[in-house]
C-alpha positions as CSV (number, residue, x, y, z in Angstrom):
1,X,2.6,-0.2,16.4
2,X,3.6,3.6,16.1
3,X,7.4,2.6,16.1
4,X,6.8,-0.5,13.4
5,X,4.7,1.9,11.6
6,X,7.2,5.0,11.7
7,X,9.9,2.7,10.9
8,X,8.2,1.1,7.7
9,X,7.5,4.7,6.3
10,X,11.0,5.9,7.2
11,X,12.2,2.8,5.3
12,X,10.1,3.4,2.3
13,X,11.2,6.7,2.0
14,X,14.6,5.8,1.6
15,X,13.9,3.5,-0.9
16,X,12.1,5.9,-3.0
17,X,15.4,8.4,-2.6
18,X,17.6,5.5,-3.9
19,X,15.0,4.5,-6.6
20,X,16.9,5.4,-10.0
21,X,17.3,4.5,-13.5
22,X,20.0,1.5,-13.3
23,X,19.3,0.5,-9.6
24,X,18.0,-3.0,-9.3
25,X,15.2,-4.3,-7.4
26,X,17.6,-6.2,-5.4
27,X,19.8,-3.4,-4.8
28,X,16.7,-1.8,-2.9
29,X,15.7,-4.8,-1.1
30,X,19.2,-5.0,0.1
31,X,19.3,-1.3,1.4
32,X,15.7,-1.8,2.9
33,X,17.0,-5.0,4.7
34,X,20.1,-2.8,6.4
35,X,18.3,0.0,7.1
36,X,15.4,-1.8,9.2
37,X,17.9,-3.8,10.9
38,X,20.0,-1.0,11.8
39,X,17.1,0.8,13.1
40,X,15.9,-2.2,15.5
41,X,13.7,-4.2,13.8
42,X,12.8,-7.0,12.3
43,X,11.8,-7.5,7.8
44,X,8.5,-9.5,8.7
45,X,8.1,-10.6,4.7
46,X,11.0,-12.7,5.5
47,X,9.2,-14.4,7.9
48,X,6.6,-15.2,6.0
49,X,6.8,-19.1,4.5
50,X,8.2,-19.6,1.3
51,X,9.7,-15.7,1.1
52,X,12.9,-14.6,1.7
53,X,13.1,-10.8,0.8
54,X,12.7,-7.4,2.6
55,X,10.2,-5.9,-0.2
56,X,7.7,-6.6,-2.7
57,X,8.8,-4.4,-5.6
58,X,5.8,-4.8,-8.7
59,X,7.0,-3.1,-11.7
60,X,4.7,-2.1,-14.5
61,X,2.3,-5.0,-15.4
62,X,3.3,-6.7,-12.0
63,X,0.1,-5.6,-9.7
64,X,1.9,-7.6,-6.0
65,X,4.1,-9.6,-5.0
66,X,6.8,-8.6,-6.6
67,X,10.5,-10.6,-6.1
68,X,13.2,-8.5,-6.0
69,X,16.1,-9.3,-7.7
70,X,18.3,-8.8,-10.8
71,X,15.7,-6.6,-12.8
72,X,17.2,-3.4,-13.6
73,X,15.1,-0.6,-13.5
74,X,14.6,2.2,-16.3
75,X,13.5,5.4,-16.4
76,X,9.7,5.8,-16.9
77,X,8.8,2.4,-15.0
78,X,6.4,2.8,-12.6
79,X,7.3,0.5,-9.6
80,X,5.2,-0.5,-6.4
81,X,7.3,-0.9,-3.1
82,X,5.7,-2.9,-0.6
83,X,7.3,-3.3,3.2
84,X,6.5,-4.8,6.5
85,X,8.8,-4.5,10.2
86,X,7.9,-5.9,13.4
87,X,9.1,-3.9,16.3
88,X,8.7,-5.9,19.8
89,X,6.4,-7.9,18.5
90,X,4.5,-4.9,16.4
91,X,3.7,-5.0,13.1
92,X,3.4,-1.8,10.3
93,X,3.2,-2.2,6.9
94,X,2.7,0.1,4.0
95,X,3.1,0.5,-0.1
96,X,4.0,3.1,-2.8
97,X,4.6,3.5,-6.0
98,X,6.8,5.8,-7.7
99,X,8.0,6.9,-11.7
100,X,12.0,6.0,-11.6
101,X,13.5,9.1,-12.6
102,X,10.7,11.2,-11.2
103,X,7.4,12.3,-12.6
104,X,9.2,14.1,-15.5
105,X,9.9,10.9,-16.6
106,X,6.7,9.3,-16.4
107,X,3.7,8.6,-19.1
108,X,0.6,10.8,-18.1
109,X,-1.3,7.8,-17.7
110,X,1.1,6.1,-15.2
111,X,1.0,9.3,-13.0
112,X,-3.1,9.4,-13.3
113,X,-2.9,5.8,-12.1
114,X,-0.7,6.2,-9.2
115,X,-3.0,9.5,-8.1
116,X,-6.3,7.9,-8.8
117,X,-4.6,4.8,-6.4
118,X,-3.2,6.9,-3.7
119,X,-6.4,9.0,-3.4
120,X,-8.3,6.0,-3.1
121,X,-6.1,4.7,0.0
122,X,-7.1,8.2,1.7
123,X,-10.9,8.4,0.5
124,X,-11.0,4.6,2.2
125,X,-9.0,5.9,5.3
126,X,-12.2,8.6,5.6
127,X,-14.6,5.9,5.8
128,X,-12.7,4.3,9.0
129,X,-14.7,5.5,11.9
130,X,-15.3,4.3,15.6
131,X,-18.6,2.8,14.9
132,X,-18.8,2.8,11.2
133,X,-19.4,-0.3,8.8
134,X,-15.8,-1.6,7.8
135,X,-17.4,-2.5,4.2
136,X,-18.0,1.5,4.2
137,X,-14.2,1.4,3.5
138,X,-14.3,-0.5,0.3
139,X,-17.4,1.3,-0.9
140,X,-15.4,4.8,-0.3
141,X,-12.1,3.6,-2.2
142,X,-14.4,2.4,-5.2
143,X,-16.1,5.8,-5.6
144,X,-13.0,7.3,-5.4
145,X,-11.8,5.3,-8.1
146,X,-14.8,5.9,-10.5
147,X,-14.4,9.2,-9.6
148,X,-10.9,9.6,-10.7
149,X,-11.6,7.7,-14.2
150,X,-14.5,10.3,-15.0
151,X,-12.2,12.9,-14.5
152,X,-9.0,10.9,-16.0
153,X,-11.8,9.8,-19.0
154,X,-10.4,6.0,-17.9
155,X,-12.1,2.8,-16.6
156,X,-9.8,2.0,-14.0
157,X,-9.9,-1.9,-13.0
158,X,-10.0,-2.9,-9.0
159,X,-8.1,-6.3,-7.9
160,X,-10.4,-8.0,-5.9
161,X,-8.6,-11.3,-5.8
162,X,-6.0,-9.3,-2.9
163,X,-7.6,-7.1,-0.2
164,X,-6.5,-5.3,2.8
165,X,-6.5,-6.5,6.3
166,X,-6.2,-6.2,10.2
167,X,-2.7,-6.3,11.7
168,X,-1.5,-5.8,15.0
169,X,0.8,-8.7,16.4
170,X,0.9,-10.8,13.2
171,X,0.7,-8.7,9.9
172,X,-2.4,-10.7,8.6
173,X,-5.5,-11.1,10.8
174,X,-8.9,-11.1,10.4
175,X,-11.3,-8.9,9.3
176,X,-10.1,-8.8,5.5
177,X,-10.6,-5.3,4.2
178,X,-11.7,-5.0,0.7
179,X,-10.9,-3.0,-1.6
180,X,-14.3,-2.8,-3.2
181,X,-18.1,-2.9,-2.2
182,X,-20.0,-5.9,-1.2
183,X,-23.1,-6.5,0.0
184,X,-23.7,-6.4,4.0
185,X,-22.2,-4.1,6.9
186,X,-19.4,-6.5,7.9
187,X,-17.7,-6.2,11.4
188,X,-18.9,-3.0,13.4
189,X,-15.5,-0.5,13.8
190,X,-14.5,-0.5,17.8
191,X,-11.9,1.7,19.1
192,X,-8.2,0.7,19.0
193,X,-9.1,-1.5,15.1
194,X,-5.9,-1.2,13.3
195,X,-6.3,-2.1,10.0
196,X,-3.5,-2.5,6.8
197,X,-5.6,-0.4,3.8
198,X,-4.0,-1.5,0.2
199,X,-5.9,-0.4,-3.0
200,X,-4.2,-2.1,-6.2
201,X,-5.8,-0.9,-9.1
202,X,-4.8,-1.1,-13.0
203,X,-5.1,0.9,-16.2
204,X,-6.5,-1.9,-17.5
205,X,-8.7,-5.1,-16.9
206,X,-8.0,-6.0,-13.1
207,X,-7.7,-9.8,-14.4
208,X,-4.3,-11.1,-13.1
209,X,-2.9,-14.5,-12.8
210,X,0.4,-15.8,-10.7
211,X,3.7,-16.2,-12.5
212,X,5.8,-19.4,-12.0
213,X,7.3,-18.1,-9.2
214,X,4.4,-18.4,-7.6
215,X,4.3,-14.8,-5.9
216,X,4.6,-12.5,-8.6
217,X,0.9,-11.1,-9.4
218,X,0.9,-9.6,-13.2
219,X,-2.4,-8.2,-15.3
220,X,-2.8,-10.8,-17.9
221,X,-3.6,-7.7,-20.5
222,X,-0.2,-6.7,-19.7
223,X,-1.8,-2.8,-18.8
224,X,0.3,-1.3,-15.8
225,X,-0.8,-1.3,-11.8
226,X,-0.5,1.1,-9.2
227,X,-0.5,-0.4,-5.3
228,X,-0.9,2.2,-2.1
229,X,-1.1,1.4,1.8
230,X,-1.1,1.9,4.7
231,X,-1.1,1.3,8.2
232,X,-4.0,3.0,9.9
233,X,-5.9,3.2,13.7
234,X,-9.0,4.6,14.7
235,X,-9.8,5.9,18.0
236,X,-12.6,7.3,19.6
237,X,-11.1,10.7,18.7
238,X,-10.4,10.4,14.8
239,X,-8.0,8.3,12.9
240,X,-3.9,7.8,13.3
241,X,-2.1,6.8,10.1
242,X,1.0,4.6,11.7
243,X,2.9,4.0,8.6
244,X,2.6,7.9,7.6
245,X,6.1,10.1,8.6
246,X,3.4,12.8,10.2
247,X,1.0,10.0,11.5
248,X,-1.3,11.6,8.5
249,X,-1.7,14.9,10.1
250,X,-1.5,16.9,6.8
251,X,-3.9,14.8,4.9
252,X,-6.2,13.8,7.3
253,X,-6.7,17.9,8.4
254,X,-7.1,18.3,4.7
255,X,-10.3,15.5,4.1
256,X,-11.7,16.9,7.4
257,X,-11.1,13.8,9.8
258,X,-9.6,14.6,13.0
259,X,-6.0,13.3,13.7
260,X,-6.1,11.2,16.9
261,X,-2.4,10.1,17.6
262,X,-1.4,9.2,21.1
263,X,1.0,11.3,23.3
């Protein structure tokens, strides 16, 4: 799952090089395509019934789910990039979002978003512990949200309607992971639980509905989204973030949770 994992994050990260006023969505689904086949593996969206495409690229008021195609993008858009690979019958799969044409370009509320998101993923990866409650995980990425819109002087909304999940040799299994608190301790965490983490949260109401498409996931206020993952295991010895270029080292050192990766 390390080499899916390593080889979704490399992927995404060139994608977010390439990502540029006057690219298109399709343009980057096409360079993600090449550059996971080149690399060995297998797009596992495209495997998915009904979808044909490497990525899931949500811009602005599009929360998931995301078709790429024709849509050009423009400076100050603020885009979410989801991908999946299989490697020998291994999945990883992971998200960002990103400002085209770089933070400069971005509305401070957009780049608040995106943080407030992508701290969230993290806070929920600290509540993943050998023997810890797997709702613990949505309670931690809720507080950090609430958190982040005292200090961003926002109400940030949480999509409950899509949650994270277990993955290991198909990208969707059971447990669902969500993305919020709910009542109960859920499944106890065991050693070895790989789990796909994916906070999407909005600047608005979290209230979305399904274009005609029947994929694309947009905030029926029209307010923008922000959508983080990734790929995470837990060991008896601390956590392993698959999808992460450094397995998560840096971060995880800096929230305190020992990084557990195997040799």
């Amino acid at each position: 799952m390390r080499a899916a994992g390593l080889l979704v994050g490399q992927t995404l990260a060139a994608v977010a090089a390439a990502i540029a006023d006057g690219i298109t969505t399709g343009q980057l689904d096409a360079l993600a395509e090449d550059f996971i086949r080149s690399h060995g593996g297998r797009p596992s969206f495209q495997e998915v019934p009904g979808y044909r495409h490497t990525l899931c690229t949500s811009v602005n008021e599009e929360i998931v789910h995301g078709i790429p195609g024709a849509r050009v993008l423009r400076d100050g858009d603020l885009i979410s990039v989801d991908c999946g690979a299989i490697v020998s019958g291994w999945h990883g799969d992971a998200a960002i979002s990103a400002i085209v044409g770089g933070d400069a370009a971005g509305r401070p509320e957009d780049l608040a978003l995106s943080r407030a998101t992508e701290a969230s993923l993290w806070a929920g990866i600290g509540a993943m512990r050998v023997g810890g409650r797997l709702y613990a995980v949505g309670e931690a990425i809720e507080a950090s949200i609430l958190a982040s819109g005292e200090r961003d002087g926002r109400e940030y909304g949480i999509v409950e309607e899509y949650v994270g999940h277990a993955i290991g040799q198909e990208m969707h299994l059971d447990p669902q992971i969500p993305n919020y608190g709910v009542q109960g301790k859920g499944p106890i965490l065991a050693n070895g639980f790989t789990g796909a983490l994916e906070p999407m949260i909005t600047l608005g109401s979290p209230d979305n509905r399904v274009l005609d498409d029947d994929w694309t996931v947009v905030t029926i206020d029209g307010f923008r989204a922000s959508h983080w993952e990734h790929t995470v295991a837990i060991r008896d010895g601390g956590a392993w973030v698959l999808t992460a270029l450094d397995g998560g080292e840096a971060k995880l050192t800096e929230l305190g949770i020992p990084y557990a990766p195997i040799r």
